[in-house]
VEXDOVEX-511718 format. One record per residue: residue number from 0; chain; x, y negated, z of N, C-alpha, C in turn. Coordinates in steps of 0.02 Angstrom, whole numbers, plus 50000, padded with zeros to 5 digits. Each point is the difference from the previous one (the first is absolute). Layout:
i  ch  n.x  n.y  n.z  ca.x  ca.y  ca.z  c.x  c.y  c.z
NUM  A  X  Y  Z  X  Y  Z  X  Y  Z
...
This chain:
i  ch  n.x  n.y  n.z  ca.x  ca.y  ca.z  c.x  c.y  c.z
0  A  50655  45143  51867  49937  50013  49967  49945  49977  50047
1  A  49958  49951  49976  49931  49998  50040  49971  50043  50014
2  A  49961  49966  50033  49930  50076  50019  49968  49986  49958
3  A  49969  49950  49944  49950  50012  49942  50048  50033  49943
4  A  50069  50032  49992  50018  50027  49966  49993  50071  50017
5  A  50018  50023  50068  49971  50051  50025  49932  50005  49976
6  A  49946  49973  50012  49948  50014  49991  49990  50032  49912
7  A  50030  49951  49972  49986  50005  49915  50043  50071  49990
8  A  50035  50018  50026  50063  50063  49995  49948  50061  50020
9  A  49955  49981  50041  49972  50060  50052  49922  50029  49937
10  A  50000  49935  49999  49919  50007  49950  50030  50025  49932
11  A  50040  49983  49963  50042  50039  49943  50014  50078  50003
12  A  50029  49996  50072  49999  50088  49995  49946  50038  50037
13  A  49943  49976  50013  49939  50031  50022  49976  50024  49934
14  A  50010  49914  49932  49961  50016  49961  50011  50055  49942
15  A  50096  50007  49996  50016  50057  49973  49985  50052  50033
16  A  50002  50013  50069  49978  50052  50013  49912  50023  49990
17  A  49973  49987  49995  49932  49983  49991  49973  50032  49908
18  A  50045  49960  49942  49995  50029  49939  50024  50061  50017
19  A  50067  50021  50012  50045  50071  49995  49914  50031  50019
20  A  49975  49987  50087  49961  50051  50018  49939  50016  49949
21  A  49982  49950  49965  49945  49991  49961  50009  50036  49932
22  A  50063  50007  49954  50023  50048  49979  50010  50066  49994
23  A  50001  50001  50067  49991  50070  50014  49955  50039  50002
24  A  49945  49965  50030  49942  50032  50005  49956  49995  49925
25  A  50018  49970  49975  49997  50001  49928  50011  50072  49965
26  A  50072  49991  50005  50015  50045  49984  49980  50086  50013
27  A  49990  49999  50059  49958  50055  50049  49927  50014  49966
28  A  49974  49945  50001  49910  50010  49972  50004  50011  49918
29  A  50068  49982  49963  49991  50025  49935  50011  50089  49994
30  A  50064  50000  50048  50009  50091  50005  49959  50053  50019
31  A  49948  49946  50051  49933  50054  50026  49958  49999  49938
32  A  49973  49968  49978  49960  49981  49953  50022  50058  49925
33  A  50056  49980  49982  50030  50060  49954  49990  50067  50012
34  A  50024  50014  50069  49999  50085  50047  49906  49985  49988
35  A  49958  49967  50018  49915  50027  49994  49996  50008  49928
36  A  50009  49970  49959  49992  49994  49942  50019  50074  49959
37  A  50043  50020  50024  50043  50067  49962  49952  50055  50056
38  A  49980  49985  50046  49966  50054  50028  49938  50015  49991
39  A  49973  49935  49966  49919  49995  49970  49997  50057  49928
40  A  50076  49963  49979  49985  50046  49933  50016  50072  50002
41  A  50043  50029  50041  50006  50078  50024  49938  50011  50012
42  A  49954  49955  50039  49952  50033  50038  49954  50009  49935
43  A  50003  49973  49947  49936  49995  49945  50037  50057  49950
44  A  50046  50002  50016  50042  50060  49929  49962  50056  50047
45  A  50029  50011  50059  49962  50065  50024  49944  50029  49998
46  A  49943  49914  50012  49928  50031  49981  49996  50013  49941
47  A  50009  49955  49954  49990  50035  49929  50032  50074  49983
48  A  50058  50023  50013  50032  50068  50011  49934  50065  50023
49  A  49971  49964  50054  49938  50046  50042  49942  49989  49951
50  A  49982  49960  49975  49938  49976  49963  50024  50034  49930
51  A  50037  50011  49956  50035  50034  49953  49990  50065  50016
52  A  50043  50047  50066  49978  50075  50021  49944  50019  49992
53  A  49939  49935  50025  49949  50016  50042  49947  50015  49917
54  A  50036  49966  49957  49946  50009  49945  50028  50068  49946
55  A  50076  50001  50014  50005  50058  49985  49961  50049  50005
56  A  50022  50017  50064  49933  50074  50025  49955  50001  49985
57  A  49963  49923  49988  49930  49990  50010  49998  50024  49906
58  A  50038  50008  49958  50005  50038  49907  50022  50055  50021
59  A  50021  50026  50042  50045  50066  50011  49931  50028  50023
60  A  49949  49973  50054  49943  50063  50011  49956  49983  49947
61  A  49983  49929  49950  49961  49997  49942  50010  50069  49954
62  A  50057  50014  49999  50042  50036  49937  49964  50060  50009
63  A  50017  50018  50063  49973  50071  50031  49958  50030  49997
């Protein structure tokens, strides 16, 4: 085997290695992105939950 086959052998598996890594992190920034996403909306169910209580009371001392 030459050395410009070496070379073409070496740059081939840099470049697979290179997608795989690129993949991954792909993959990584879609799973974070999902995990914020589901935590935005907990975080907005809760306020509305508190904003719901909060107007409760606020007919519960009207009533009174």
């Amino acid at each position: 085997m030459g050395i410009m086959d070496q070379f073409k052998d070496k740059a081939n598996e840099l470049s697979e290695q290179a997608k795989s890594a690129a993949g991954g992190a792909k993959d990584e920034a879609s799973e974070r992105a999902a995990e914020a996403q589901d935590a935005a909306q907990e975080r907005g169910a809760e306020a509305q939950d508190a904003a719901q209580d909060k107007a409760q009371e606020a007919q519960d001392r009207f009533e009174s």
